[in-house]
C-alpha positions, 0 to 999 in steps of 0.5 A: 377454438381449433383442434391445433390450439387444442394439441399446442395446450394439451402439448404444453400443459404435458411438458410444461415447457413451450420449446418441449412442446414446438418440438412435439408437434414440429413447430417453432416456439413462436407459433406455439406462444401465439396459438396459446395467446388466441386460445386463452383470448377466445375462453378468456381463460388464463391458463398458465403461469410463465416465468423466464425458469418454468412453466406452470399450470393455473388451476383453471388450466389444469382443469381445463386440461383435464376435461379436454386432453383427450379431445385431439386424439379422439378427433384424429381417431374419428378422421381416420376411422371416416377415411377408413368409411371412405375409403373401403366403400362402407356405409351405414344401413339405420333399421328401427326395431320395435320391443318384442320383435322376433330378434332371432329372425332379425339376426338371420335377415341381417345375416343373409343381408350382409352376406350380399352387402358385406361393407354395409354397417347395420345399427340396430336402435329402438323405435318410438312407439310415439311417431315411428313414421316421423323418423323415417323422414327425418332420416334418423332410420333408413328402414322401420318396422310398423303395425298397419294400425299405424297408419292411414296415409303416408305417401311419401313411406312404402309398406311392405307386409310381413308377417301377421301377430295375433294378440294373445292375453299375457298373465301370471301363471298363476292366474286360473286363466292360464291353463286354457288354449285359447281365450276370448274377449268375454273370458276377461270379465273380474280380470284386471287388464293393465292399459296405458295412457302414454303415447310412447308406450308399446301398449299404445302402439299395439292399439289392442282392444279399446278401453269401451270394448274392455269395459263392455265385457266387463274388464277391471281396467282401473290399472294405467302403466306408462310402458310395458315394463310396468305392465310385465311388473303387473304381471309378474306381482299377479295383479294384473295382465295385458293384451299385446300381440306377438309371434308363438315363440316369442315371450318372456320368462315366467309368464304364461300367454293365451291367444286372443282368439275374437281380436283380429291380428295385427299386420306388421310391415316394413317401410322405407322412404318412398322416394329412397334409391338406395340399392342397401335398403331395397335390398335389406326389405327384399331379404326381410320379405324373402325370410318371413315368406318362407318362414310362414311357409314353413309353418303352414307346412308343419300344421 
């Protein structure tokens, strides 16, 4: 099936009549019948009813028309939009985001970024948690975001540091934990700290504190959720809470964080193929790196 058989049915089923249809598309009626015999020969569908005074659809016919009519101008659409590409010299720059990622500081990297690369595409899309490195190799991400807890060797990825998270205890602001500055691990003991089981969760990939450590402190940590969603909802009922690192301004409306004070931070880096010679994404981790310096800077200034 070609996408000329596909104009020559779409043509036809349009006008409902072959001559109408040659004209159309600037061919002769010949070449029209014959590109509908293939077509029908290829599906094995008989698609129209022909009579030496009208041409009719079948209902096969009309449903295959409806499913495909849009077809050919979607492929004309997708060529011309990728000559366009071509042409200007654009290309596209894939970057992974992690959930609770600092969205703001992301948008003025990209920003900066682009003001030196003002034809490159950047899509933004989700990680997995699961195995974010296996998407940088198989080329679904040009650049990703990882925590240190993620891996131990991986030559064939470059690392660069970014920035620190410290983990902070997430909770109701009801619960009477919430008022205080500061908390340590000791300080969770009675309290329902919601863990996970699955791999693909951001709790996983967060690797705060082990269920052992939790349990020795005297932890409730009965409560399994399969993503973070489920342990925000926790939260938000007062019937539990989590441990998940994240910067002082990120957050989420109507529950209250207090820093892990005894639970060393987690090192968040950037990483590409260490064998990418791509000067787009040398330079989007040059001007991620550039960005969080000064932004620790600043705030070690601030203190």
């Amino acid at each position: 099936m070609t996408i000329y058989q596909l104009q020559c049915f779409v043509a036809v089923a349009e006008e409902l009549n072959f001559s109408a249809a040659a004209a159309r598309l600037f061919t002769t009626q010949p070449s029209i019948t014959y590109q509908i015999s293939a077509l029908e020969k290829e599906t094995g569908l008989h698609l129209f009813e022909r009579t030496t005074r009208r041409t009719k659809l079948t209902p096969a016919g009309t449903a295959f028309y409806q499913d495909i009519k849009h077809i050919p101008d979607y492929y004309e659409a997708s060529v011309q939009k990728a000559q366009l590409i071509q042409t200007s010299n654009h290309s596209r720059l894939v970057v992974g985001l992690r959930k609770l990622f600092d969205y703001q500081s992301m948008a003025k990297t990209i920003t900066r970024f682009q003001k030196i690369y003002p034809d490159v595409v950047v899509d933004i899309v989700p990680q997995s948690n699961h195995r974010p490195l296996d998407e940088l190799r198989s080329g679904k991400l040009d650049i990703g975001f990882f925590y240190d807890t993620e891996h131990s060797n991986a030559p064939d990825i470059s690392f660069y540091p970014l920035f620190v998270m410290p983990y902070h205890v997430w909770m109701n602001p009801k619960n009477p934990l919430a008022d205080r500055k500061e908390l340590r691990l000791s300080d969770l003991k009675g309290q329902a700290v919601v863990t996970t089981d699955s791999f693909e969760s951001y709790l996983y990939a967060c690797r705060g504190p082990s269920l052992q450590e939790l349990m020795r402190v005297g932890a409730d940590v009965s409560r399994s959720v399969p993503s973070l969603e489920g342990a925000l909802l926790e939260i938000q009922m007062n019937t539990g809470m989590a441990i998940i690192p994240c910067l002082e301004k990120a957050g989420v409306p109507g529950i209250a964080r207090v820093k892990l004070v005894d639970f060393a931070p987690v090192q968040v880096e950037i990483g590409a193929l260490h064998n990418s010679n791509r000067a787009d994404v040398q330079m989007f981790i040059e001007v991620s790196k550039e960005y969080y310096e000064n932004m620790m800077l600043e705030s070690i200034q601030k203190r």
